[in-house]
C-alpha positions as CSV (number, residue, x, y, z in Angstrom):
1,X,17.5,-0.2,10.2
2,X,14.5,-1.5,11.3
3,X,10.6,-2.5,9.5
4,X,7.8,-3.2,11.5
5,X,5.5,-6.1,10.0
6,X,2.8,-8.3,10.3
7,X,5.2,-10.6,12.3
8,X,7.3,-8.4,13.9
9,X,9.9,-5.9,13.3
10,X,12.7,-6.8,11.8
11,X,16.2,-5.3,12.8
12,X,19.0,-5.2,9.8
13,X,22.8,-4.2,11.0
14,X,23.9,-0.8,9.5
15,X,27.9,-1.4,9.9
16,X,29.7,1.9,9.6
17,X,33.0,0.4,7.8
18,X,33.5,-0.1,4.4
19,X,33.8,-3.6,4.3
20,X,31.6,-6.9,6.1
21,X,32.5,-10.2,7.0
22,X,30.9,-13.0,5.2
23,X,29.1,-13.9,7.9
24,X,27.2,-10.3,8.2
25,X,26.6,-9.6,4.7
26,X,24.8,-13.5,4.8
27,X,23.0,-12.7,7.5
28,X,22.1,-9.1,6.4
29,X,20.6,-10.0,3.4
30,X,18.9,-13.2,5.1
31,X,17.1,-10.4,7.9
32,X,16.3,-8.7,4.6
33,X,14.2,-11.2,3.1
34,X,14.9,-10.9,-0.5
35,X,16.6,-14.2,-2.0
36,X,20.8,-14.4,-1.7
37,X,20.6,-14.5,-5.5
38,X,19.0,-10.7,-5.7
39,X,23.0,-9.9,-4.3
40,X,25.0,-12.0,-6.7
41,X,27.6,-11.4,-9.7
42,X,25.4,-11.2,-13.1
43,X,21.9,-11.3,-11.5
């Protein structure tokens, strides 16, 4: 997935598995600019 901006385009990872390590779902939602919280248990 990709979103062109005022800075840039940004380029998120689309894995085609069911599930992600750590490591890629963090840095996922860190390309995706919306805070880690937005993701977590009971938000």
């Amino acid at each position: 997935m990709q979103k062109s901006g005022p800075d840039g385009t940004i380029t998120v990872p689309v894995p085609m598995h069911r599930e992600l390590r750590t490591g890629t779902l963090l840095s996922i939602i860190r390309q995706s600019g919306v805070p880690r919280s937005e993701f977590e248990a009971g938000s």
